[in-house]
C-alpha positions as CSV (number, residue, x, y, z in Angstrom):
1,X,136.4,20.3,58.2
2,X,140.2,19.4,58.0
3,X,141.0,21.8,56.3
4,X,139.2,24.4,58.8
5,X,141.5,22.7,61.9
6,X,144.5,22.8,59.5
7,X,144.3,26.6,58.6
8,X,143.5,27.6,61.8
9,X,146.5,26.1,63.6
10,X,148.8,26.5,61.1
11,X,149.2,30.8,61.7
12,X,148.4,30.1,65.4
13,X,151.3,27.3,65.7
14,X,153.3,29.7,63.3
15,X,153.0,32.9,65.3
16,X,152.5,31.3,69.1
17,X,155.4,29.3,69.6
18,X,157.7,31.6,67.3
19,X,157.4,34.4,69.7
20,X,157.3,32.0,72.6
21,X,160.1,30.5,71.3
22,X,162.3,33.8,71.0
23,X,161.5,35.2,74.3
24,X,162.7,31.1,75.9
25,X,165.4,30.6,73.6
26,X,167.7,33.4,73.9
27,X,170.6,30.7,74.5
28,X,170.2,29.4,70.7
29,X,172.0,32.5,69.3
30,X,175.4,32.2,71.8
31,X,176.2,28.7,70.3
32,X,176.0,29.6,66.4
33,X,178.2,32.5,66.7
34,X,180.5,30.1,68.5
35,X,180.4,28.0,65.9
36,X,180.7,30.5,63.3
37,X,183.8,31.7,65.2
């Protein structure tokens, strides 16, 4: 059954929060350049 829960959230946790986290986090990408600069 752990393994169920476990393969189940892994995509969803994997492909919810990464778009999520795109569409909030459009700051991340000024900062690296900067420090790529």
């Amino acid at each position: 059954a752990s393994e169920d829960i476990e393969e189940l959230v892994e995509p969803v946790a994997a492909h919810g929060p990464k778009i999520e986290e795109e569409e909030q986090e459009p700051e991340p990408p000024e900062p690296f350049e900067y420090i790529d600069d």
